[in-house]
Backbone as a ProteinNet text record, in pm:
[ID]
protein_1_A
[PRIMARY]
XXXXXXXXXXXXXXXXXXXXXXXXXXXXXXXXXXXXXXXXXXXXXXXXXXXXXXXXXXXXXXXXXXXXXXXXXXXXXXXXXXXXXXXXXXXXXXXXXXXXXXXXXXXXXXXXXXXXXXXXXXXXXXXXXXXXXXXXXXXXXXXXXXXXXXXXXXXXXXX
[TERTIARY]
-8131.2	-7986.5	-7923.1	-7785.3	-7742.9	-7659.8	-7664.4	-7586.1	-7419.5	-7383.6	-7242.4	-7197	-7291.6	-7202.9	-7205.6	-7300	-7250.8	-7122.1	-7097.1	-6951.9	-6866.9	-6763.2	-6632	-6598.7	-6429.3	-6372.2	-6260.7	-6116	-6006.7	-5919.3	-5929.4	-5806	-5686.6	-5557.5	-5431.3	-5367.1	-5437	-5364.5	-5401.5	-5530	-5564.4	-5671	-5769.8	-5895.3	-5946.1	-6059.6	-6221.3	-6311.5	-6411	-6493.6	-6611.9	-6725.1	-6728.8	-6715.1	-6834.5	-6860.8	-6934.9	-6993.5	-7146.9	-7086.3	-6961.8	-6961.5	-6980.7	-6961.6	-6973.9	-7114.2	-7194.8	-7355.1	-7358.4	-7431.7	-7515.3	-7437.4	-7283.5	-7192.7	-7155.1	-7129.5	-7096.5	-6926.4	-6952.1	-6811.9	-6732.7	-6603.8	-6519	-6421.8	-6451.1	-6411.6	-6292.1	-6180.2	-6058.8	-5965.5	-5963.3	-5856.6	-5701.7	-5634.9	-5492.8	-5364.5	-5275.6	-5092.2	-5037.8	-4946.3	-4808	-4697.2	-4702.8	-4605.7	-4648.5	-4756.9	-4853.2	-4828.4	-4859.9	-4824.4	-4939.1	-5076	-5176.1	-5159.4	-5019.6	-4988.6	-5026.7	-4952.6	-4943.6	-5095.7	-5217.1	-5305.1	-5317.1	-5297.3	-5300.9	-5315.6	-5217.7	-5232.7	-5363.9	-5374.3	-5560.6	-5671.4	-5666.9	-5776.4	-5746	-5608.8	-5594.3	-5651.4	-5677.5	-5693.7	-5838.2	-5877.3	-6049.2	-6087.2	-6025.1	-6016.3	-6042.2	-5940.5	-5941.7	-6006.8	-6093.5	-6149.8	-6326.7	-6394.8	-6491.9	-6510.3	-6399.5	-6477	-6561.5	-6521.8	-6607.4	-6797.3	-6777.2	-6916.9	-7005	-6914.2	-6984.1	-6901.3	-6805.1	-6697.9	-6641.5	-6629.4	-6508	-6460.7	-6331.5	-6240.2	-6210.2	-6184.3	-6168.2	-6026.1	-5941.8	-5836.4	-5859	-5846.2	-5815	-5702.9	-5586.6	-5493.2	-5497.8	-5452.5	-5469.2	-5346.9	-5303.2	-5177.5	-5211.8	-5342.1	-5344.8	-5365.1	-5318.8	-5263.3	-5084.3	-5015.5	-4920.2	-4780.4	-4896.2	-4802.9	-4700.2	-4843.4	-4774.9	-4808.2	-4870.8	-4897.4	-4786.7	-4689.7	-4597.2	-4544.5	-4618.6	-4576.8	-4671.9	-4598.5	-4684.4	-4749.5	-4950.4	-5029.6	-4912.4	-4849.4	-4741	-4629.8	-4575.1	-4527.7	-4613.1	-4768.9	-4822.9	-4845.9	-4926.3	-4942.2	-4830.8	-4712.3	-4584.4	-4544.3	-4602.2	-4571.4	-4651	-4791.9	-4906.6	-4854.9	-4847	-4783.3	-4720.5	-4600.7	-4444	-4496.2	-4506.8	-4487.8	-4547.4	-4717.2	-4837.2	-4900.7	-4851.1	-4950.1	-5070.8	-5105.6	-5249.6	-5306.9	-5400.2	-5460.5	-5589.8	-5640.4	-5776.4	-5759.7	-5849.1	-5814.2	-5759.7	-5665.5	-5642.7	-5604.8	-5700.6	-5686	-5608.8	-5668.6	-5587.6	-5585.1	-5457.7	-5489.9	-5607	-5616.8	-5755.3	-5774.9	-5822.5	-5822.1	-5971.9	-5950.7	-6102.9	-6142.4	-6129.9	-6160.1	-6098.9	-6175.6	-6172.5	-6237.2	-6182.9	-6256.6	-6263.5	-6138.6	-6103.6	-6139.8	-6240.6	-6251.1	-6329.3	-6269.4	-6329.8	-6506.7	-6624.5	-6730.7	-6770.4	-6695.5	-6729.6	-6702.1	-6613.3	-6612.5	-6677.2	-6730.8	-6807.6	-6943	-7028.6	-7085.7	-7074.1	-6945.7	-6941.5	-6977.7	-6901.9	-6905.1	-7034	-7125.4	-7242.9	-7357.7	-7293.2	-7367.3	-7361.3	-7203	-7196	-7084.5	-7132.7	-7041.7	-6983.3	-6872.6	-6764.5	-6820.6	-6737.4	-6783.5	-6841.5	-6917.7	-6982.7	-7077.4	-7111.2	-7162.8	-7059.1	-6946.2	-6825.7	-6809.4	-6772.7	-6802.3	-6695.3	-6564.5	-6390.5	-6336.1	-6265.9	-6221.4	-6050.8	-5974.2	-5932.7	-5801.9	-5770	-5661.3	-5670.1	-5594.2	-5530.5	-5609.2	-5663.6	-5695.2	-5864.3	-5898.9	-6076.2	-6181.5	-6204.9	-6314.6	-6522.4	-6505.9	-6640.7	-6717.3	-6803.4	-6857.2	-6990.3	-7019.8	-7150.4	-7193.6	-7358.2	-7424.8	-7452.1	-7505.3	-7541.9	-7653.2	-7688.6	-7772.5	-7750.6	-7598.5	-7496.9	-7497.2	-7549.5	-7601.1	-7459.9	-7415.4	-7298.4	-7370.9	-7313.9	-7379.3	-7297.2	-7178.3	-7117.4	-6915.5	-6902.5	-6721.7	-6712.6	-6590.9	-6489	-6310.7	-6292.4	-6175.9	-6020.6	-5980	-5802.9	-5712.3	-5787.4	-5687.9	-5783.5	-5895.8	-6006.7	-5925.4	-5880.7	-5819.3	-5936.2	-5849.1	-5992.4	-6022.7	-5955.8	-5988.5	-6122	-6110.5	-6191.2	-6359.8	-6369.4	-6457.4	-6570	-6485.3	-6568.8	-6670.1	-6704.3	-6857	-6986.6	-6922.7	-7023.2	-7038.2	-6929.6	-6931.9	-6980.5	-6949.1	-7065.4	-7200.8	-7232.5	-7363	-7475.3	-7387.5	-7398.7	-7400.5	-7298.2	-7299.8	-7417.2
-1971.7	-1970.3	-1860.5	-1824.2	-1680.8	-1761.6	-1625.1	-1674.3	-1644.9	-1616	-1671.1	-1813.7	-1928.7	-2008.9	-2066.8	-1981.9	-2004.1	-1940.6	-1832.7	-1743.6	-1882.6	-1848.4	-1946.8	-1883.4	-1984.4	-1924.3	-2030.6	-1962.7	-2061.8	-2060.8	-2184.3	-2276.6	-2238	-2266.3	-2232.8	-2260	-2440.8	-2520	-2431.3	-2366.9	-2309.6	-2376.8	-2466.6	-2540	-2452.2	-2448.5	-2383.1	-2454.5	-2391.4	-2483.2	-2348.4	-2371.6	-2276.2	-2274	-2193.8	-2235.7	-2302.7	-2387.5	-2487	-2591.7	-2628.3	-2740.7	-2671.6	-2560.5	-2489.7	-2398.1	-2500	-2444.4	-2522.2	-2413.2	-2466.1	-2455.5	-2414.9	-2344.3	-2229	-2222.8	-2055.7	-2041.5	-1886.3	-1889.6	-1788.2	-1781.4	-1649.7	-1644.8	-1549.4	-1506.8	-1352.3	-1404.1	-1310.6	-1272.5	-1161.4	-1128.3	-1089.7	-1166.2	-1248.1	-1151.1	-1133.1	-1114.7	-1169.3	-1198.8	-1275	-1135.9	-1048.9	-945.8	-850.6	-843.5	-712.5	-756.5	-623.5	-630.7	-685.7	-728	-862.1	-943.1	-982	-1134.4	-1236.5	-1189.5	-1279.7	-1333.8	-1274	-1349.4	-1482.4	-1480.9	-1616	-1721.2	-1711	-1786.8	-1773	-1687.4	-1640.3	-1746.6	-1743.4	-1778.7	-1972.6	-1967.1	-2104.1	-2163.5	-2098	-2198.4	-2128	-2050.7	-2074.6	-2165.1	-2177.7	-2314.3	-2472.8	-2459.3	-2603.3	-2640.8	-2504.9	-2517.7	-2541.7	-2460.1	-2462.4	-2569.4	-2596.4	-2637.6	-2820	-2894.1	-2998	-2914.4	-2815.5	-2758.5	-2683.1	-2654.2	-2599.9	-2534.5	-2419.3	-2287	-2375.5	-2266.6	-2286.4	-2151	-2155.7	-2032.3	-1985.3	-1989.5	-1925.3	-1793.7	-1791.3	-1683.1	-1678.2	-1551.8	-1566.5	-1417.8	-1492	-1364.5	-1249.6	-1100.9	-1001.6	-924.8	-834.3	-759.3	-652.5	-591.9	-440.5	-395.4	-383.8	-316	-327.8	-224.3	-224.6	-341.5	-420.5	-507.7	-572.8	-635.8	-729.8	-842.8	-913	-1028	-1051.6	-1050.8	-1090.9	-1173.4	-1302.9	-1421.8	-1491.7	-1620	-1694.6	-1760.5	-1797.1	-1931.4	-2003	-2082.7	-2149.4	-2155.4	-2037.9	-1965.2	-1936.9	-1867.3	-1831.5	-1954.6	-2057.5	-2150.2	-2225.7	-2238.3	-2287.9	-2141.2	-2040.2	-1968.5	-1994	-2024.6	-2030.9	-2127.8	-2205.7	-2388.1	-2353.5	-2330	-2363.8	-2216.7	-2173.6	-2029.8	-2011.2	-2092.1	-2040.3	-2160.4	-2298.1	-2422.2	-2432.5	-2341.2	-2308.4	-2385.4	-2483.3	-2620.6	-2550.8	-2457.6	-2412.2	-2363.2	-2406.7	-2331	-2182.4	-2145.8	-2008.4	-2068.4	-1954.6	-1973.8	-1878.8	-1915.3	-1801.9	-1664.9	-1567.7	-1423.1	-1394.9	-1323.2	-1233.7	-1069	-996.2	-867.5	-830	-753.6	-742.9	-574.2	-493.8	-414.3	-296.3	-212	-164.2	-265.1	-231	-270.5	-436.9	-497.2	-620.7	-699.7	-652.8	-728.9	-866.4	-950.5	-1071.4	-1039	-1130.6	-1117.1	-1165.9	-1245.3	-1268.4	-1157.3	-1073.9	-986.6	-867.2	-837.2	-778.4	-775.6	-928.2	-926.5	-965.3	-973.1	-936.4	-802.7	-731.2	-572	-522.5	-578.2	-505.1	-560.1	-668.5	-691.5	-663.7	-635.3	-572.5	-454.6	-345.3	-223.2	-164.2	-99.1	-19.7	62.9	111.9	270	317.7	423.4	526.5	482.3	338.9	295.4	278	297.4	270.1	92.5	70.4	-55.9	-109.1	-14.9	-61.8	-169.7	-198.8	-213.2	-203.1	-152.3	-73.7	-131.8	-226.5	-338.9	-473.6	-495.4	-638.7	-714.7	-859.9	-906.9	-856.7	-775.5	-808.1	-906.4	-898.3	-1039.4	-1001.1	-1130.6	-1117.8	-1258.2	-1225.2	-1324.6	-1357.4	-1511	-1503.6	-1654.6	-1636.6	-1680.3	-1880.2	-1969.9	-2073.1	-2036.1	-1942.2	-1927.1	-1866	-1798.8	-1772	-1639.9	-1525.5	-1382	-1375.1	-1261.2	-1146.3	-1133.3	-1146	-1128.7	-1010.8	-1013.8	-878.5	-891	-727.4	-718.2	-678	-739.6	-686.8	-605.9	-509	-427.3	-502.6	-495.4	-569.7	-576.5	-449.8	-481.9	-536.8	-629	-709.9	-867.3	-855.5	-993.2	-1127.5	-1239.1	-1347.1	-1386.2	-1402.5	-1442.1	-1392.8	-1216.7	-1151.7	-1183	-1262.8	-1290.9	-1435.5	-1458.5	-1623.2	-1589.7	-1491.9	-1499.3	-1504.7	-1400.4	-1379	-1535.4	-1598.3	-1716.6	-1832.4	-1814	-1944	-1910.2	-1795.9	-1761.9	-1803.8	-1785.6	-1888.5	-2041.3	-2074.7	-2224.3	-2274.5
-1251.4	-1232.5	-1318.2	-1265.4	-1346.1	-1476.8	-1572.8	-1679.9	-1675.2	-1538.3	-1545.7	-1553.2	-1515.1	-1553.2	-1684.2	-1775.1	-1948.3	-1981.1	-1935.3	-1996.8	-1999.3	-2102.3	-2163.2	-2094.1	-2027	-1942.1	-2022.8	-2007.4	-2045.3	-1923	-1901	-1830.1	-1861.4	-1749.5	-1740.1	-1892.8	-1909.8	-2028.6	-2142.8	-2139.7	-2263.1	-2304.4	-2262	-2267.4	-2259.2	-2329	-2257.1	-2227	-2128.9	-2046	-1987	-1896.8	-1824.8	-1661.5	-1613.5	-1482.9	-1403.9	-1520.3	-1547.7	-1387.2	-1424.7	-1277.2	-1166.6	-1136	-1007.5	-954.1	-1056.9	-1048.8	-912.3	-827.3	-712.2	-588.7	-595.9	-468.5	-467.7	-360.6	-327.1	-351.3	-509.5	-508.9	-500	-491.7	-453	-584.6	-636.8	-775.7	-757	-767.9	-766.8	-836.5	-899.7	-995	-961	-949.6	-874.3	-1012.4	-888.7	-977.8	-856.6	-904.5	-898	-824.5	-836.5	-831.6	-754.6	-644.6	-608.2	-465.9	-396.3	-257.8	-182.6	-291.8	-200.1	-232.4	-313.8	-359.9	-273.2	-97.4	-21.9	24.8	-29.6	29.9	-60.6	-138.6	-205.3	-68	34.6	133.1	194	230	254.1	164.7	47.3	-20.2	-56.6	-4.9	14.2	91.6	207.6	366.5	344.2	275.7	252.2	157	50.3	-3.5	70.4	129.4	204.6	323.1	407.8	489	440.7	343.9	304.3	167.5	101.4	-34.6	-10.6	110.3	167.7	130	184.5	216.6	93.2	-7	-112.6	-165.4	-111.7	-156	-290.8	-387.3	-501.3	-482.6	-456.9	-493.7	-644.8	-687.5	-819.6	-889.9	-890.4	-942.5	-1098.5	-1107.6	-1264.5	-1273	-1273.9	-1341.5	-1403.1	-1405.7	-1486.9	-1470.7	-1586.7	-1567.9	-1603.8	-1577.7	-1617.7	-1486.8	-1349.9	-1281.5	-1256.6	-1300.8	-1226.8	-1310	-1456.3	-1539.9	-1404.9	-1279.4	-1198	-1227	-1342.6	-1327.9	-1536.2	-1495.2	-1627	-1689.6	-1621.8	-1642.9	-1756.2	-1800.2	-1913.8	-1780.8	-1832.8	-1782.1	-1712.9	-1776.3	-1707.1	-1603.5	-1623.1	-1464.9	-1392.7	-1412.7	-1311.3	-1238.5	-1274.6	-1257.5	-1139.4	-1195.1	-1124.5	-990.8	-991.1	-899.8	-780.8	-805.3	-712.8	-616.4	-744	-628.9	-563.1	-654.8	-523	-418.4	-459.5	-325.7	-248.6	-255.1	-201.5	-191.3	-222.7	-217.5	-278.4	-391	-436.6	-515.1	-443.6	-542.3	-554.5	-556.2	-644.7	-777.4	-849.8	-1016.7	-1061.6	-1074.7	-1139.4	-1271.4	-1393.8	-1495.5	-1566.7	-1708.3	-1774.8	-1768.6	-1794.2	-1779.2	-1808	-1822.3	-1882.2	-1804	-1927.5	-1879.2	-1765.2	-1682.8	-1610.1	-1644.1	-1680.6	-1729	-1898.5	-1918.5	-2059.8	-2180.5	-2312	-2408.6	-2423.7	-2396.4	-2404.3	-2262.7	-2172.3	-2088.9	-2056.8	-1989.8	-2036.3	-1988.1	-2049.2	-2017.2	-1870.5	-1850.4	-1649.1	-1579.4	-1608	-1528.5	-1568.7	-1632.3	-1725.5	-1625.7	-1587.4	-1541.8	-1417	-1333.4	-1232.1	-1184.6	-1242.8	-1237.9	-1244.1	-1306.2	-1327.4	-1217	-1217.6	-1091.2	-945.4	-891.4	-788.4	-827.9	-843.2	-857.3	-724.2	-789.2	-687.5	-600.8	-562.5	-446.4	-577.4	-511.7	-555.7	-730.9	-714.3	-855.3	-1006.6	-930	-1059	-1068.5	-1150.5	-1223.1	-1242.2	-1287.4	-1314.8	-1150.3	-1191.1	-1089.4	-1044.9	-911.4	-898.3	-885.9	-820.2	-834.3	-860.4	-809.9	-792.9	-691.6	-650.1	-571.8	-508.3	-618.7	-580.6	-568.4	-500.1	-496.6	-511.4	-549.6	-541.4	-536.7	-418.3	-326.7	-421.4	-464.2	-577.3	-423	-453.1	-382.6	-443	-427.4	-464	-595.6	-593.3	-719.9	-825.1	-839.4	-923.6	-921	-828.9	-810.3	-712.2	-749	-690.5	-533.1	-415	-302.4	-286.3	-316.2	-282.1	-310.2	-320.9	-362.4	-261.7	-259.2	-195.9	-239.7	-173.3	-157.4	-162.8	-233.9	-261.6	-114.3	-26.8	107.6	186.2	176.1	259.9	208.9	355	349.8	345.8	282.7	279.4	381	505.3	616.2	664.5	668.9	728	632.5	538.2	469.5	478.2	568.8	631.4	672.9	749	825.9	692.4	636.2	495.6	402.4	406.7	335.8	431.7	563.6	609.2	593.2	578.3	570.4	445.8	338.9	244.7	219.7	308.2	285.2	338.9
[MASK]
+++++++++++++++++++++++++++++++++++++++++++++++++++++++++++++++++++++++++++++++++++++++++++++++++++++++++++++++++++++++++++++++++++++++++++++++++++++++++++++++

């Protein structure tokens, strides 16, 4: 099994925990703002939420504001934004940075496990995803304008 689900990860409240419960499903790991013009998929990754997670899927958000200082809210607004605006009952946690010196270690080894175009590793906006298999391995990223919809075939394939 991979050692992402040892990485600490902190919760909205500010708990830490990791990704130890979500050993053994297939998950979709997205670095989410509040303020960005792929905000609106939030709805996207909702109704993949609620259609797959019977079957195995955990969605996953985790906030960041180093594109574009669109995600400017405290844990707590973000949190209260997802809901009311977007109905979003899958976990988004706390900010956290996804690239440079301070970046959190999940994405760290996201990145290294499935890199960008051309073998770059940063990543470029808002709303990237990345598809990890039941055995905790990166199956593959995806692009900030790859809507979640268009991502089901790859994820039943998994389930």
């Amino acid at each position: 099994m991979s050692e992402l689900y040892s990485i600490p990860v902190q919760a909205a409240d500010g708990s830490t925990s990791s990704l130890e419960e979500y050993k053994g499903k297939v998950l979709l790991i997205v670095n989410t703002a509040s303020k960005c013009g792929f905000t609106p998929q939030y709805k996207g990754l909702e109704a993949l939420h609620n259609k797959y997670k019977d079957r195995g899927l955990a969605v996953l958000g985790f906030p960041c504001n180093q594109f574009g200082k669109q995600e400017p809210g405290s844990d707590d607004e973000i949190q209260q934004f997802c809901e009311l605006n977007y109905g979003v009952s899958f976990p988004v946690y706390a900010k956290l940075e996804v690239n440079g010196e301070g970046a959190h270690p999940l994405f760290v080894q996201l990145k290294k496990q499935a890199p960008g175009i051309l073998g770059t590793e940063g990543i470029k906006w808002n709303f990237t995803k990345f598809l990890i298999g039941r055995d905790g391995q990166v199956v593959k990223r995806f692009a900030p304008k790859d809507k979640p919809e268009a991502l089901e075939t790859e994820i039943e394939q998994l389930l």
